[in-house]
mmCIF file of the N, C-alpha and C atoms, coordinates in Angstrom:
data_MODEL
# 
_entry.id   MODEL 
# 
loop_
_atom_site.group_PDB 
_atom_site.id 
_atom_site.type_symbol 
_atom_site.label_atom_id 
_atom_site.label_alt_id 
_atom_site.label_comp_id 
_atom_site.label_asym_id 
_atom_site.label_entity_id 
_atom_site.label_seq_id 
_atom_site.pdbx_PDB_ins_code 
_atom_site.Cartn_x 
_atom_site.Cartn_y 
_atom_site.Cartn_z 
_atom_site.occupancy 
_atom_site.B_iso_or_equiv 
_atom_site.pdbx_formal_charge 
_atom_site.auth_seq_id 
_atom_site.auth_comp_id 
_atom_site.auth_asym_id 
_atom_site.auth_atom_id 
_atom_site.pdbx_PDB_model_num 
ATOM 1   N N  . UNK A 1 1  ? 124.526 105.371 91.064  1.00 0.00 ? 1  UNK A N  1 
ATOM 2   C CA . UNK A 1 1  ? 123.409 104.502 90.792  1.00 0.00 ? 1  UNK A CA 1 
ATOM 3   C C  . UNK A 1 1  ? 122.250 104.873 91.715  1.00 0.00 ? 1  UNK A C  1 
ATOM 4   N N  . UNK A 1 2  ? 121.212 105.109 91.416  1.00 0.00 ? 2  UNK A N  1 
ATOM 5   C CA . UNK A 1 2  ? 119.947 105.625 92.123  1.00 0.00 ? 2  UNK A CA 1 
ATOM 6   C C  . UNK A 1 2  ? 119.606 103.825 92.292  1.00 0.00 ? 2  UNK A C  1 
ATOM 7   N N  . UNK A 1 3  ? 118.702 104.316 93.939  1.00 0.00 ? 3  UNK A N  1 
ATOM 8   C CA . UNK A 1 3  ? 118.467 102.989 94.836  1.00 0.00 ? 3  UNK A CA 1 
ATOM 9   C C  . UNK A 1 3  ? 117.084 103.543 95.368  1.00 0.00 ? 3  UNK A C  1 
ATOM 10  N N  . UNK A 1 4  ? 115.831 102.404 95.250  1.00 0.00 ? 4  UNK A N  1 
ATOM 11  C CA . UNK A 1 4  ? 114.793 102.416 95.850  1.00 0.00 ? 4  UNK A CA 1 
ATOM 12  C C  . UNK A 1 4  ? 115.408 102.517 97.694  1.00 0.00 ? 4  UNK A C  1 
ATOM 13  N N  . UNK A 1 5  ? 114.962 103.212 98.619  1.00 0.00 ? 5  UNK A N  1 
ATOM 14  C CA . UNK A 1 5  ? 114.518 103.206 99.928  1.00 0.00 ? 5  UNK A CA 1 
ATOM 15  C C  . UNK A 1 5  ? 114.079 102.403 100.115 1.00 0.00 ? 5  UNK A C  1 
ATOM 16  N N  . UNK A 1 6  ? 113.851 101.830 101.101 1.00 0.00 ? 6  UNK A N  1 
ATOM 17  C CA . UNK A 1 6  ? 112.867 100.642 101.684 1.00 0.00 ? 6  UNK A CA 1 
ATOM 18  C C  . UNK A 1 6  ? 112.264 101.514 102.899 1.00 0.00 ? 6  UNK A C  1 
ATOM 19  N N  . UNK A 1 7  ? 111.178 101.553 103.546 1.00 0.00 ? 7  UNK A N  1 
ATOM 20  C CA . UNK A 1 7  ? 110.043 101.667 104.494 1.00 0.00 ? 7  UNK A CA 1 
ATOM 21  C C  . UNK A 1 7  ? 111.617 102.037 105.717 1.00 0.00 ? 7  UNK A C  1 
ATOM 22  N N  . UNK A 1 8  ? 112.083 100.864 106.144 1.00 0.00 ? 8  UNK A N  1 
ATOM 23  C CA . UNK A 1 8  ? 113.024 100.514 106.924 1.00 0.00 ? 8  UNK A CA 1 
ATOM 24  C C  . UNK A 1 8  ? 113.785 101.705 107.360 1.00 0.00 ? 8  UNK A C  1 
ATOM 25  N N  . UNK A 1 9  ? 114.881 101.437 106.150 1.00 0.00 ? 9  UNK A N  1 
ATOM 26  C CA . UNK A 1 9  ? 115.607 102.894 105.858 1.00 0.00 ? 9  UNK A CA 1 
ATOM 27  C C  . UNK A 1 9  ? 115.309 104.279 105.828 1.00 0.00 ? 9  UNK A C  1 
ATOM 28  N N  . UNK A 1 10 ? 113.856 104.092 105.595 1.00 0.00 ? 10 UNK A N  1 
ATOM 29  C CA . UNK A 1 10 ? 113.237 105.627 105.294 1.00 0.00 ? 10 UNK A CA 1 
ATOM 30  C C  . UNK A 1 10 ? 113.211 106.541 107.186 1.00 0.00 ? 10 UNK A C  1 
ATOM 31  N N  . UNK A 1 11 ? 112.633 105.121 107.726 1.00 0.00 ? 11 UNK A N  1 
ATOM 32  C CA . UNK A 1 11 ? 112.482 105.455 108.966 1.00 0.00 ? 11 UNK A CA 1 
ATOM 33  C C  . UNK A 1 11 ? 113.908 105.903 109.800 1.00 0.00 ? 11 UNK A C  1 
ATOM 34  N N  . UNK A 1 12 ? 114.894 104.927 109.969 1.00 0.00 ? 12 UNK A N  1 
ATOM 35  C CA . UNK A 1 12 ? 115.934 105.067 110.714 1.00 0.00 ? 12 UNK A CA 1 
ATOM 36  C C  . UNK A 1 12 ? 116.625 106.432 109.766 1.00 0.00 ? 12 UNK A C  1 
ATOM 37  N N  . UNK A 1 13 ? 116.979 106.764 108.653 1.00 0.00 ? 13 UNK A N  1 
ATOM 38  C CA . UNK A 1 13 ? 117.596 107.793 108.220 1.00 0.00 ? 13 UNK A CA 1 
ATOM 39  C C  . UNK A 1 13 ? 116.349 109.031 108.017 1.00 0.00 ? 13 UNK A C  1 
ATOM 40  N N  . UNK A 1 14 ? 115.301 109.106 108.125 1.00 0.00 ? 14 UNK A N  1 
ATOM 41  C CA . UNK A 1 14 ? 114.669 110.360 107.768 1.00 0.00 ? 14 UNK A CA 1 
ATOM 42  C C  . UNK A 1 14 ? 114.951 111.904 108.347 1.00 0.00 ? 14 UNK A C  1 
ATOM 43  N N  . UNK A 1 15 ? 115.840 112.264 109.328 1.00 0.00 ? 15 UNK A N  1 
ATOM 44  C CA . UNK A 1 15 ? 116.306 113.299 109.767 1.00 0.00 ? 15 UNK A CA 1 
ATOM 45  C C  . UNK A 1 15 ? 117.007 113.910 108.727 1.00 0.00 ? 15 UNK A C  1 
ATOM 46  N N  . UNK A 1 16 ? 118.048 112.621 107.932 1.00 0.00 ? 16 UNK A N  1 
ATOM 47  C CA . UNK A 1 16 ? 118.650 113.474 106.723 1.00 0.00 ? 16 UNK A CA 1 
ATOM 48  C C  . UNK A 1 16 ? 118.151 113.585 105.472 1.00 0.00 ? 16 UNK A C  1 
ATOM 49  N N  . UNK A 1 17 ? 117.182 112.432 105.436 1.00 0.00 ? 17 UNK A N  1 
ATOM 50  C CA . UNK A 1 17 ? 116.402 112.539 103.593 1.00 0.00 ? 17 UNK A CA 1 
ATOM 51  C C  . UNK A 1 17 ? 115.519 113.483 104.226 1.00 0.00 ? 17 UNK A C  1 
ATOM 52  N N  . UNK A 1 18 ? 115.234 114.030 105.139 1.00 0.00 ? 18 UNK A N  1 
ATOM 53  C CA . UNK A 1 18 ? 114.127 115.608 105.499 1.00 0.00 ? 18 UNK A CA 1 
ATOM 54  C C  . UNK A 1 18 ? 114.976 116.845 105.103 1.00 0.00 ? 18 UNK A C  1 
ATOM 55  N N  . UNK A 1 19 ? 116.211 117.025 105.839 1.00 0.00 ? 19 UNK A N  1 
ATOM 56  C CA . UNK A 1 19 ? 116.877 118.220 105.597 1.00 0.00 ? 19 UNK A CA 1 
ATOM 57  C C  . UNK A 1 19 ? 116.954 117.925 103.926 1.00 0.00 ? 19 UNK A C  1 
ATOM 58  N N  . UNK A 1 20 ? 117.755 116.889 102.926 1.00 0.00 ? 20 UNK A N  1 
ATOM 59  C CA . UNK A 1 20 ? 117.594 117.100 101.807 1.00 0.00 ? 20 UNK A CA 1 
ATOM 60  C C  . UNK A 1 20 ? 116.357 117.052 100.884 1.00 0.00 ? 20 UNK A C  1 
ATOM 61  N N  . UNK A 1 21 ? 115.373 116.550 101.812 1.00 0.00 ? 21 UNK A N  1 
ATOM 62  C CA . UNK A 1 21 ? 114.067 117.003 100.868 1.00 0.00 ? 21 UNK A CA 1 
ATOM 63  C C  . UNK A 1 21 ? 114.020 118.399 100.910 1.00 0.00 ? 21 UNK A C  1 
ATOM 64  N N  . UNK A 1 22 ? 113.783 118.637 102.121 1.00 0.00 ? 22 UNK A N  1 
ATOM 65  C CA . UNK A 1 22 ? 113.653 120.723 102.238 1.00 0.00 ? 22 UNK A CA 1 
ATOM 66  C C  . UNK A 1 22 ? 114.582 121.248 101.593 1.00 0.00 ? 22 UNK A C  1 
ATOM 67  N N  . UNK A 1 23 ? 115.699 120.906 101.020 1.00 0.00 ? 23 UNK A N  1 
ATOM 68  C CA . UNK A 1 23 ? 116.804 121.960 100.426 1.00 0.00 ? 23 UNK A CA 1 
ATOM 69  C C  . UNK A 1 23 ? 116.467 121.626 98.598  1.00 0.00 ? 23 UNK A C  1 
ATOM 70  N N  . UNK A 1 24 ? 115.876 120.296 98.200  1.00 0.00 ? 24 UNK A N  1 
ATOM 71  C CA . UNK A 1 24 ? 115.080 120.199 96.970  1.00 0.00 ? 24 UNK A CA 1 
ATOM 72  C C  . UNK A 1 24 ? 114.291 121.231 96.846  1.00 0.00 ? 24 UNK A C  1 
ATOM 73  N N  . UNK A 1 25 ? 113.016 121.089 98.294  1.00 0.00 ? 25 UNK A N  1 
ATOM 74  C CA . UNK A 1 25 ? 112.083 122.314 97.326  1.00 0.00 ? 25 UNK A CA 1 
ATOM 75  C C  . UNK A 1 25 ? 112.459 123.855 97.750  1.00 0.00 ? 25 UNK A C  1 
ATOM 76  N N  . UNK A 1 26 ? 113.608 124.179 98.256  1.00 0.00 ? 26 UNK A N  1 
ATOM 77  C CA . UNK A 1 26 ? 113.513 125.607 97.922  1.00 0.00 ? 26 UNK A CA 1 
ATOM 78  C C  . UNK A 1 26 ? 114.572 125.747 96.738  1.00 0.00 ? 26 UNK A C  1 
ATOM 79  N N  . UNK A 1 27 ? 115.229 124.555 95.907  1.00 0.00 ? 27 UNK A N  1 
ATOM 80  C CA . UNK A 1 27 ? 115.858 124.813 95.204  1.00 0.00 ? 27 UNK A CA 1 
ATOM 81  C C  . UNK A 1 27 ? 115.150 125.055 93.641  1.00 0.00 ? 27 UNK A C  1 
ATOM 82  N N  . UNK A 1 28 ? 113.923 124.826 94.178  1.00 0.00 ? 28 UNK A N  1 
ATOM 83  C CA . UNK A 1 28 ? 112.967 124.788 92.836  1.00 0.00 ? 28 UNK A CA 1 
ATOM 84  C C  . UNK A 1 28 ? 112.872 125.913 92.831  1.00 0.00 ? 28 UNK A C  1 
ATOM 85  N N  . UNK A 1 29 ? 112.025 126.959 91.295  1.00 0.00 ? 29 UNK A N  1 
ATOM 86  C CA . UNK A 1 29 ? 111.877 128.081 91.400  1.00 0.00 ? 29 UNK A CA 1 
ATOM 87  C C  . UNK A 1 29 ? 110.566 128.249 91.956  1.00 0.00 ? 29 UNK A C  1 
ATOM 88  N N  . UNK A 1 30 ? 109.888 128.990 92.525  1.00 0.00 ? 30 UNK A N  1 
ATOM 89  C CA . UNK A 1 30 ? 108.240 129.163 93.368  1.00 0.00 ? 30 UNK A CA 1 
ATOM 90  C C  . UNK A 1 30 ? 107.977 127.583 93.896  1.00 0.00 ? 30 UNK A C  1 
ATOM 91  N N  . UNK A 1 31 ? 108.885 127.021 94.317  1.00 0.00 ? 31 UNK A N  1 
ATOM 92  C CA . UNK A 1 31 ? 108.507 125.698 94.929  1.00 0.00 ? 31 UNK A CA 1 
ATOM 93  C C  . UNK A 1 31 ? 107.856 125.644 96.344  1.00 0.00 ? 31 UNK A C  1 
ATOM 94  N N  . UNK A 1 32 ? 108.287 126.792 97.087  1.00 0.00 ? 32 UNK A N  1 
ATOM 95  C CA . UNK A 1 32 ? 107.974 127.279 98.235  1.00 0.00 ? 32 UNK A CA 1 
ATOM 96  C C  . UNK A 1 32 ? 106.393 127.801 98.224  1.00 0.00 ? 32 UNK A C  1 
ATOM 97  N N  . UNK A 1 33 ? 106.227 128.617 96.732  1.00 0.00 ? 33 UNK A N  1 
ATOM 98  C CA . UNK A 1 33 ? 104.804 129.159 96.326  1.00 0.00 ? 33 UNK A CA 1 
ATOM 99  C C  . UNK A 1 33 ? 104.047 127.546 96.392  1.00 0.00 ? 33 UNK A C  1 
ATOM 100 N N  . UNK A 1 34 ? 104.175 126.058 96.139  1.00 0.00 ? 34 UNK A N  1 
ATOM 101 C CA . UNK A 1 34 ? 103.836 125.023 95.511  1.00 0.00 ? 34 UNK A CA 1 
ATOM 102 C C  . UNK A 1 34 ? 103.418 125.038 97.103  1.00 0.00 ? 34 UNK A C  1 
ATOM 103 N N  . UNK A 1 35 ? 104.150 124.706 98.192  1.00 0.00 ? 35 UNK A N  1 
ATOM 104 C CA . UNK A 1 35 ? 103.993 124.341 99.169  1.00 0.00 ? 35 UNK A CA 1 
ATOM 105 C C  . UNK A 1 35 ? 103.496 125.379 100.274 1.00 0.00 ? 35 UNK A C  1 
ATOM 106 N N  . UNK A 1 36 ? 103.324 127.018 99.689  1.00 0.00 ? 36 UNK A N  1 
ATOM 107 C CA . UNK A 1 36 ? 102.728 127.591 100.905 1.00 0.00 ? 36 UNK A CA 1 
ATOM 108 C C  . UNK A 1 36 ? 103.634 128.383 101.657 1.00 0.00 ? 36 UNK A C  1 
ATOM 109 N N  . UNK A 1 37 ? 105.067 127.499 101.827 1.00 0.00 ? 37 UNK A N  1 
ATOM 110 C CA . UNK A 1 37 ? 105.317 127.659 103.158 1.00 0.00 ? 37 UNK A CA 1 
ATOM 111 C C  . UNK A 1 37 ? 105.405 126.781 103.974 1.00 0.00 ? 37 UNK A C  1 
ATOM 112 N N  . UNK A 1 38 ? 104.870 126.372 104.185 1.00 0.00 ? 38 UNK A N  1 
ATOM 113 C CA . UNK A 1 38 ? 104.478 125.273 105.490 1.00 0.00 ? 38 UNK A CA 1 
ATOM 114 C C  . UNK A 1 38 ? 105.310 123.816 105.380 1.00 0.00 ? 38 UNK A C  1 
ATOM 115 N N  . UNK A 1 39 ? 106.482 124.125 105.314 1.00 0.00 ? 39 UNK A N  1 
ATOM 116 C CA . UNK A 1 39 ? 107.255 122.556 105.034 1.00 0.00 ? 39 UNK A CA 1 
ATOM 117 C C  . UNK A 1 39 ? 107.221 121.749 106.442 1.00 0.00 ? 39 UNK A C  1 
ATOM 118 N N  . UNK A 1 40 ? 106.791 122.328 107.113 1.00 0.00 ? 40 UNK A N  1 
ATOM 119 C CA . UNK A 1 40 ? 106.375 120.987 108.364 1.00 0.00 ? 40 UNK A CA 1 
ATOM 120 C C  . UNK A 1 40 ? 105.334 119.946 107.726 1.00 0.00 ? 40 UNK A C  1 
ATOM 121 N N  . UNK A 1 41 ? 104.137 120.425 107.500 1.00 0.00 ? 41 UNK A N  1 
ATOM 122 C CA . UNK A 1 41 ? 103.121 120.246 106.729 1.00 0.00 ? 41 UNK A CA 1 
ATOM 123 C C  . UNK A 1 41 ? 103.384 118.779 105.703 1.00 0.00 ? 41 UNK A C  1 
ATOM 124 N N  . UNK A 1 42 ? 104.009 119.722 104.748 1.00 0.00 ? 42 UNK A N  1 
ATOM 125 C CA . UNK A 1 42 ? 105.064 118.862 103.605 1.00 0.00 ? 42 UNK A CA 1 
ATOM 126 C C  . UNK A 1 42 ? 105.403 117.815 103.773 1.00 0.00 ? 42 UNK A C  1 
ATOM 127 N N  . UNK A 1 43 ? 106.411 118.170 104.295 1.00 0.00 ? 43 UNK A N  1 
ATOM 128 C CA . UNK A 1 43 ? 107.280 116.944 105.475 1.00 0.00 ? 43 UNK A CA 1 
ATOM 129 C C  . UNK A 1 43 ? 106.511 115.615 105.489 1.00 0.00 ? 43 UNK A C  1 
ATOM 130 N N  . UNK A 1 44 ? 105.519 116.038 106.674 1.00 0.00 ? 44 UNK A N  1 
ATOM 131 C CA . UNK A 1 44 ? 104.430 115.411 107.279 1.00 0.00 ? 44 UNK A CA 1 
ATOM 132 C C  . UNK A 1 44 ? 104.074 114.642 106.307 1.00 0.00 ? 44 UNK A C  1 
ATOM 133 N N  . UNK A 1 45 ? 103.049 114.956 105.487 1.00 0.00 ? 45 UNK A N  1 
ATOM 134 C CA . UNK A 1 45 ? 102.505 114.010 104.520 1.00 0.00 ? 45 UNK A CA 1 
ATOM 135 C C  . UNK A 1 45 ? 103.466 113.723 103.591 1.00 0.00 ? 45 UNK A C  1 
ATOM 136 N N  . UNK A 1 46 ? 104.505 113.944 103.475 1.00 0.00 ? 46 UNK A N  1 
ATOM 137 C CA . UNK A 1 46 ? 105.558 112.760 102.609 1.00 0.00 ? 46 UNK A CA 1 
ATOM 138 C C  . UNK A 1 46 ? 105.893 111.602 103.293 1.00 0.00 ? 46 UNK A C  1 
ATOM 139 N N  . UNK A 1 47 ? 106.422 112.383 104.750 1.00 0.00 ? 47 UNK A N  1 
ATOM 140 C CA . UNK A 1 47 ? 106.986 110.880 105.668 1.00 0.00 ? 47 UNK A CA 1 
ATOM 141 C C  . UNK A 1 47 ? 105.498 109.879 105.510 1.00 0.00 ? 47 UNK A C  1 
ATOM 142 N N  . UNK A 1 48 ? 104.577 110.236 105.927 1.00 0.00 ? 48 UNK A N  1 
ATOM 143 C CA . UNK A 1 48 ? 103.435 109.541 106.442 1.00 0.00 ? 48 UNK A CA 1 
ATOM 144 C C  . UNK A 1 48 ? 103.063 108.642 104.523 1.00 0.00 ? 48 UNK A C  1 
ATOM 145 N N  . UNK A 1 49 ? 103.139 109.505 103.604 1.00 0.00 ? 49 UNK A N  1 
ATOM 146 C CA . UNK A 1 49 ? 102.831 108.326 102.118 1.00 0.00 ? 49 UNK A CA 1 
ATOM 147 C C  . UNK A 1 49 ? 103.567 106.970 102.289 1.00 0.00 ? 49 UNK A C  1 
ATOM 148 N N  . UNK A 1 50 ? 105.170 108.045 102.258 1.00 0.00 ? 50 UNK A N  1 
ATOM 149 C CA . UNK A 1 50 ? 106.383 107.073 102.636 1.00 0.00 ? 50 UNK A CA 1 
ATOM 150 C C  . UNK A 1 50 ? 106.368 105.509 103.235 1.00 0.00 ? 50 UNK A C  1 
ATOM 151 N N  . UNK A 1 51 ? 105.960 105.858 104.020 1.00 0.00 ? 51 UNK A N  1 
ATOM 152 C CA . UNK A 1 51 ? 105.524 104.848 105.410 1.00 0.00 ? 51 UNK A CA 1 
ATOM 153 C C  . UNK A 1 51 ? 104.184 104.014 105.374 1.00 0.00 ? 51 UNK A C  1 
ATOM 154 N N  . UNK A 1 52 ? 103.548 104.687 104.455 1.00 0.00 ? 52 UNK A N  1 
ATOM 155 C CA . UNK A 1 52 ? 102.092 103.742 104.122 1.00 0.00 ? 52 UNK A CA 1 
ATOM 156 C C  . UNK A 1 52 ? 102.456 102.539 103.400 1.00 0.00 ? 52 UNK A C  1 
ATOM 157 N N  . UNK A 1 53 ? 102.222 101.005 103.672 1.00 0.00 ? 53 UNK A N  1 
ATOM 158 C CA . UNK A 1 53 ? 102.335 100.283 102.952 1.00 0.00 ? 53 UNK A CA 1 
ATOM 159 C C  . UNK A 1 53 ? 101.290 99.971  101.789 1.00 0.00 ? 53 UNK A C  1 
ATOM 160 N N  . UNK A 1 54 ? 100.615 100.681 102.204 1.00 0.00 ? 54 UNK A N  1 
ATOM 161 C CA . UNK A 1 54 ? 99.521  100.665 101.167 1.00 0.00 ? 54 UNK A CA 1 
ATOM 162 C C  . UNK A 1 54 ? 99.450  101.576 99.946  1.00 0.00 ? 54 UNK A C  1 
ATOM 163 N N  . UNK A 1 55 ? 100.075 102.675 99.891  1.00 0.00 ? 55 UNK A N  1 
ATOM 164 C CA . UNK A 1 55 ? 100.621 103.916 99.031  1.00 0.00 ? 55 UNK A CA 1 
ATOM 165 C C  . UNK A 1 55 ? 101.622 103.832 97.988  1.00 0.00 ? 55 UNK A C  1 
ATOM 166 N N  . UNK A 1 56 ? 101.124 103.578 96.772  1.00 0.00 ? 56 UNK A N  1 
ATOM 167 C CA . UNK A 1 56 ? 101.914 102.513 95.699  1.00 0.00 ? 56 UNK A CA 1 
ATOM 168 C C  . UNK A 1 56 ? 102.607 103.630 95.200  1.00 0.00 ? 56 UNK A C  1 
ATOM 169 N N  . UNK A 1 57 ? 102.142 104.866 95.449  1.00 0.00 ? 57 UNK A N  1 
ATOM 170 C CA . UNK A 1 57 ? 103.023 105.802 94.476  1.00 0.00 ? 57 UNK A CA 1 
ATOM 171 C C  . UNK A 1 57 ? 103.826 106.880 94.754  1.00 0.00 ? 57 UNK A C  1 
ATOM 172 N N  . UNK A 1 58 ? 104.371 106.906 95.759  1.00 0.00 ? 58 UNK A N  1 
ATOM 173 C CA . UNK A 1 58 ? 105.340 107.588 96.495  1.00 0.00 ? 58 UNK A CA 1 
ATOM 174 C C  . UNK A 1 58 ? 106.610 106.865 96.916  1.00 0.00 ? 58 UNK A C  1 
ATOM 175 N N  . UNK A 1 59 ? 107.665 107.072 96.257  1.00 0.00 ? 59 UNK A N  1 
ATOM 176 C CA . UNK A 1 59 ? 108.932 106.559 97.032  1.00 0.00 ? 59 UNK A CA 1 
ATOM 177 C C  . UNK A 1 59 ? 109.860 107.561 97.011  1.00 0.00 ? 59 UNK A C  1 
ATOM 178 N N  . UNK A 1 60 ? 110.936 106.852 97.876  1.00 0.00 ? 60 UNK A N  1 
ATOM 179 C CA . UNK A 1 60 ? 111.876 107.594 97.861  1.00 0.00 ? 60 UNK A CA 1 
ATOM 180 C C  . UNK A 1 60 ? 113.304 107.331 97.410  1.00 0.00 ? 60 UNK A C  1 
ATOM 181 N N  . UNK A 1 61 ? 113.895 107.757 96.648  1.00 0.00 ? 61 UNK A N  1 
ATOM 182 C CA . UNK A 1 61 ? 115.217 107.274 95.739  1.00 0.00 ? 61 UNK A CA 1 
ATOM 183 C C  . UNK A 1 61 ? 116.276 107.941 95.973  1.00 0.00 ? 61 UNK A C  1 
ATOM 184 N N  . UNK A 1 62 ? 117.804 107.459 95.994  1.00 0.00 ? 62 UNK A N  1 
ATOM 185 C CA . UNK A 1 62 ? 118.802 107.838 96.340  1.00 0.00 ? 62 UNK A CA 1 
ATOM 186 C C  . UNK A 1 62 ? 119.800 107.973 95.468  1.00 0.00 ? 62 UNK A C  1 
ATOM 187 N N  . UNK A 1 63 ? 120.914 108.127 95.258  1.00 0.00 ? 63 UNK A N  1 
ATOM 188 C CA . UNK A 1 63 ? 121.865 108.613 95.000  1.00 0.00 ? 63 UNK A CA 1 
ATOM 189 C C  . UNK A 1 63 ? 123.009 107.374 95.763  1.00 0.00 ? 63 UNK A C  1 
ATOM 190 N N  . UNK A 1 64 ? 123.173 106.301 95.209  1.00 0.00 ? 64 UNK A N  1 
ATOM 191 C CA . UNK A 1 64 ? 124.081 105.354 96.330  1.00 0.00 ? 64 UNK A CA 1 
ATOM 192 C C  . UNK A 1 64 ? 125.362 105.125 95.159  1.00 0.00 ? 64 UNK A C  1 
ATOM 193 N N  . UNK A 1 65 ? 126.163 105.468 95.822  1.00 0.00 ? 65 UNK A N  1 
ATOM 194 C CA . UNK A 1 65 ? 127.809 105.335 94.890  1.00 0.00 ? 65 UNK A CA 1 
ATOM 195 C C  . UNK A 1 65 ? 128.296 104.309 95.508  1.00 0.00 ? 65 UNK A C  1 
ATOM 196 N N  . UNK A 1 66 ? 128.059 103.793 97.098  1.00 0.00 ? 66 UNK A N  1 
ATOM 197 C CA . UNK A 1 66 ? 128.174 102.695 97.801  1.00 0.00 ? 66 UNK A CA 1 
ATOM 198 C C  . UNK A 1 66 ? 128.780 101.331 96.857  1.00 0.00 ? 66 UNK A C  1 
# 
């Protein structure tokens, strides 16, 4: 069952939704071309949408079998 993140969660677990974001985009084909390179960068402005309470259109969704 896929599960909205909350702000909360995003924060205390983001070490591991980072490593599996980065292993998403090089699993894409030229996804790396999409981003440059620069997945610090990436990163960066995902965590930071993430975390905006004001940023209606970025979330982050899971995978919870929980």
């Amino acid at each position: 069952m896929l599960k909205l993140v909350n702000q909360r969660k995003v924060k205390e677990n983001w070490e591991t939704y980072k490593e599996q974001i980065k292993t998403a985009m090089v699993s894409t084909d030229g996804g790396l071309a999409y981003f440059d390179g620069d997945t610090k960068k990436v990163l960066k402005g995902i965590y930071s949408r993430l975390m905006n309470p004001f940023h209606h259109y970025m979330h982050l969704w899971i995978d919870d079998d929980n």
